[in-house]
N, C-alpha and C positions, 0 to 999 in steps of 0.2 A: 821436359827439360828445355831451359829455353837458350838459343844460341849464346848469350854470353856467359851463361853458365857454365856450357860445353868447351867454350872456345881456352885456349891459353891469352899469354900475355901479348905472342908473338903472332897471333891475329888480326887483320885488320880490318879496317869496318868492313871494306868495298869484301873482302873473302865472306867476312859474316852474311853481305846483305845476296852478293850471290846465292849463300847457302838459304836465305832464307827464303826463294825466290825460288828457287829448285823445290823448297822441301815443298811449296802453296802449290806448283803446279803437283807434284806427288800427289800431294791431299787432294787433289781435283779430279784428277786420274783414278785416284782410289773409290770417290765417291760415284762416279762415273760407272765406276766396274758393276759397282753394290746395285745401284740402280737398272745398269743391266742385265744384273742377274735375277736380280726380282722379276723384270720384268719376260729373262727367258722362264724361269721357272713358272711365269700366270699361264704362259704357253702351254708349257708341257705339265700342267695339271689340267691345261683342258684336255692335250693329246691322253691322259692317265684317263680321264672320265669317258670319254670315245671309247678307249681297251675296255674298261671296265663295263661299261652297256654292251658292246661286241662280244662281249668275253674272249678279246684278245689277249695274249702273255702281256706281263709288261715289262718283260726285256725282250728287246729286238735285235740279235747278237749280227747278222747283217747289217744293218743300217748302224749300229755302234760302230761294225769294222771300218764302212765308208764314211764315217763321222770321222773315227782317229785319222784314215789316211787323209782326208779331206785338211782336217787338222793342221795337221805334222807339214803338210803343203803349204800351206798358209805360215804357219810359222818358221820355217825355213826361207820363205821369201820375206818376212820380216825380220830374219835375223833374227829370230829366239830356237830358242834350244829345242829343238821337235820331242824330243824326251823329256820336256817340260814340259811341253803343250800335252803331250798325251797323259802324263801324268796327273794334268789339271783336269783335263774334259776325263776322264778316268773317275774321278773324283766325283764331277759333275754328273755324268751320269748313273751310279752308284746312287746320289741323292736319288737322282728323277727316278730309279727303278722302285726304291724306298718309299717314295712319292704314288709309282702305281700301283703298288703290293697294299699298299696304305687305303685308297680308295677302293680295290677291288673291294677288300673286305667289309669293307662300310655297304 
């Protein structure tokens, strides 16, 4: 939808061009994220194929623990909600365990 779709009457440009200047830096940020995650996940499907030649587990419930608190520090000095951030990388690792379960078998 595009801002002046969005907007009312009592809108004005200069609010519009703000919003649309906010929303492009969002979109930039968001593409940034994708990119990043791609490229942590190329990581940890090598770390998945290592476990899997080892025949190491591939959850490491130690190093998950030191990952959230690691986390949850990082996000509190950025001001984000540390129960978000654990939530995400929660998430995230979840895939990556998926990810080694996924290889071993192969």
């Amino acid at each position: 939808m595009s801002d002046q779709n969005e907007a009312g009457p009592d809108v004005d440009a200069e609010a519009l061009a703000e919003l649309s200047r906010l929303r492009g830096s969002i979109d930039n940020i968001d593409a940034a994220i994708v990119h990043m995650l791609a490229e942590r996940f190329k990581c940890t499907q090598e770390v998945g194929r290592l476990k899997a030649e080892y025949r190491l587990p591939p959850a490491d419930p130690a190093r998950e623990r030191d990952q959230i608190e690691r986390l949850r520090g990082l996000a509190i000095s950025a001001r984000l909600d540390p129960a978000f951030a654990e939530k995400f990388l929660n998430f995230i690792i979840a895939e990556v365990i998926r990810h080694h379960e996924t290889i071993a078998r192969a």
